[in-house]
N, C-alpha and C positions, 0 to 999 in steps of 0.2 A: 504494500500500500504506500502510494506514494503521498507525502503531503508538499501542498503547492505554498510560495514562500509569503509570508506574512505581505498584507497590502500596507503601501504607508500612508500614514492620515494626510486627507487633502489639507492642501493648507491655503493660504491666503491669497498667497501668488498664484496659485490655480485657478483660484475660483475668479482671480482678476485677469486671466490669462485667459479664461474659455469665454469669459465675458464679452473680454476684448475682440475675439476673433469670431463669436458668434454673436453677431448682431441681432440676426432674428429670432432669436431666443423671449427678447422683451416682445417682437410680435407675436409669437405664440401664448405667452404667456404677462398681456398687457397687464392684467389686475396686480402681479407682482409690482410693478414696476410705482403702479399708481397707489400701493399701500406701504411703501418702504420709508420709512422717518429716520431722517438723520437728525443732529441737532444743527441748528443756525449759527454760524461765523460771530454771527451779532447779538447773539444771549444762549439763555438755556432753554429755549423751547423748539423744540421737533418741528422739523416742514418736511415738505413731500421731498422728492429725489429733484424734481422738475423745478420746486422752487428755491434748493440751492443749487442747481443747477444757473440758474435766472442771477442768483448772487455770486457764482463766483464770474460769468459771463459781466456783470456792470462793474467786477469789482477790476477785471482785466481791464476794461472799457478806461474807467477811470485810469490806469495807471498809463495805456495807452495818451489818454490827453493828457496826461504829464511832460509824459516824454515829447511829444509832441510841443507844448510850450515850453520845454527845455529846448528844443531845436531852433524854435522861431526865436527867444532869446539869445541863443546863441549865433545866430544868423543875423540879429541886427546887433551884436555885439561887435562881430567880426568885418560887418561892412561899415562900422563907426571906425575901427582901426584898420582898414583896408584905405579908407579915406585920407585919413591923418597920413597913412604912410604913402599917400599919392601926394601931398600937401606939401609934406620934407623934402619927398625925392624933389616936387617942382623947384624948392626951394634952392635943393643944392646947385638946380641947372643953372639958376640963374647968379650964381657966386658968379663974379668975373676977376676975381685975383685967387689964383691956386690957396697962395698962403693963410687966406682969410677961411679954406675949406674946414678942418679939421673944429677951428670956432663954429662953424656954421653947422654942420653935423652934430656937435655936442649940446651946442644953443635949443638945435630944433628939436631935439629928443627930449632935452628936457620939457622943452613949451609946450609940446602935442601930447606927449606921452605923460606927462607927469612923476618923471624921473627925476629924483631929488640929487643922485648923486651920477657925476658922468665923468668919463675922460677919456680919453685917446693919444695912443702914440702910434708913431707910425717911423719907417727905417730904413735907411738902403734910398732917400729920397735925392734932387737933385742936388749940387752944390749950394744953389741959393740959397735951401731952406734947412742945411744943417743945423742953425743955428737957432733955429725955432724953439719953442719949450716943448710942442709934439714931438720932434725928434730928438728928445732928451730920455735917458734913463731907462733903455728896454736892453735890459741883459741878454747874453746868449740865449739863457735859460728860458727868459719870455721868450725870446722869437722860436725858439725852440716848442716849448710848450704851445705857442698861436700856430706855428704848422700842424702838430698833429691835433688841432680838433680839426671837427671835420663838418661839425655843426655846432651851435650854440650851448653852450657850458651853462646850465641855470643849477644854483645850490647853495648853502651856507656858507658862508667867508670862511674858509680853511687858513686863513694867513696868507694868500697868495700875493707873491709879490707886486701884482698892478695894483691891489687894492687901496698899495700907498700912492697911486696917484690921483686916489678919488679924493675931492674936497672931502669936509664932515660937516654934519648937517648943524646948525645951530639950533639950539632950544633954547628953555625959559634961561633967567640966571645964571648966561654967559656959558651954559654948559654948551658939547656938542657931540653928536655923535657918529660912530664908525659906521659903515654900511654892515651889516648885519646877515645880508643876501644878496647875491654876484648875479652876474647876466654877462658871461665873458664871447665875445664875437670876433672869430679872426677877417684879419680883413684880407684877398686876396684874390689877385686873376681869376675872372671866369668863376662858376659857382662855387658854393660853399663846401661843399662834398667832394672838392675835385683835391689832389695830391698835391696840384701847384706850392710851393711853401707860402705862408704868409709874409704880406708884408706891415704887417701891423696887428692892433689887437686896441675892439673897442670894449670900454668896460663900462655897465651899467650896476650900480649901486644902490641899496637900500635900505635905513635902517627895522626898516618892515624885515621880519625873518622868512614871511611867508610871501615878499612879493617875489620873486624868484626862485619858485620852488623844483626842486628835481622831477619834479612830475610834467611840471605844464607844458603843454605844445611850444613848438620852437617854430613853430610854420612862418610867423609874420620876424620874427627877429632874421630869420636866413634871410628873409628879403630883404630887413634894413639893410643887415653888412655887404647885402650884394650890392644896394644901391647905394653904401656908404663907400663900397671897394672903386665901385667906376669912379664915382668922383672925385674920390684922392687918388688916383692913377696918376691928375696931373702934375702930380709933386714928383713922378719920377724922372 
């Protein structure tokens, strides 16, 4: 006599599995369907299958128009700074002395953007403009370090050594403060991502620790340093 091997008890995932695959099952057997109580999302009282079915469908709905006004927010954010940054670029075109660029690049970043702390140096420029305060003080190191990004450096002030060429912010009581979070941009031929070495390096500052956070999109800065790179080209 043979005995056949013990069955094992259905379980959860079964019964959600045959469910799943056999749909006609609730038409066979409608009354099921139309007397099952779960409890409600929103208190302790039982509704049919169809009415939280109804609620978790508006609860999607709703989170749907979230996102959705998270996107249109974010779409007239980005064409308020898409603006600004068509505003600068016009601004640098119209410099007509090389020398006066590197001022005009750091002026307009701050005015548009609301960048408290700004600086720029740049190197390898022509004889004339040696002797600038832009072409002052960028170590091997920096130029070293502004070749290999390859996009915008956004993070907490590790000590890096440009950070000493950012002004400090004043406050109340003759205090002033350090920048807190970096925005470091190399500036260089052709786009940002390409091998070219830089020839400079702009630095945006902030005693805010969260305005330059390591997370945030770098989309609209590549395009400053791009259209900051062409227009001090003419210094070379």
């Amino acid at each position: 006599m043979t005995h056949s091997a013990p069955m094992s008890p259905i379980t959860e995932d079964d019964i959600a599995h045959f469910l799943a695959n056999t749909p006609e099952f609730f038409e066979r057997h409608a009354e099921v369907l139309a007397s099952v109580q779960i409890a409600s999302a929103h208190g302790q009282r039982a509704v049919s299958l169809q009415e939280r079915q109804a609620e978790m469908l508006r609860e999607k709905i709703k989170a749907l128009e979230q996102r959705v006004m998270e996107m249109v927010r974010n779409s007239h954010d980005n064409e308020a700074i898409a603006a600004k940054v068509h505003a600068w670029g016009c601004e640098l075109q119209r410099v007509q002395q090389p020398a006066a660029l590197p001022q005009a690049v750091v002026r307009g970043i701050e005015q548009h953007f609301d960048v408290p702390q700004t600086a720029i140096r740049v190197w390898d420029v022509a004889h004339e403009y040696t002797e600038h305060d832009f072409a002052q003080d960028a170590s091997e190191d920096v130029r070293a370090f502004a070749s290999s990004l390859t996009m915008p450096f956004c993070g907490p002030n590790l000590g890096f050594e440009p950070t000493s060429w950012l002004p400090r912010v004043a406050v109340e009581e003759g205090d002033s403060l350090a920048a807190q979070s970096l925005a470091l941009l190399p500036l260089r031929e052709g786009p940002i991502d390409s091998a070219t070495p830089a020839f400079g390096l702009l630095v945006l500052g902030s005693p805010d620790a969260q305005r330059f956070d390591a997370t945030m999109g770098t989309e609209f800065l590549s395009r400053m340093a791009e259209l900051a790179s062409a227009a001090l080209q003419r210094l070379k």
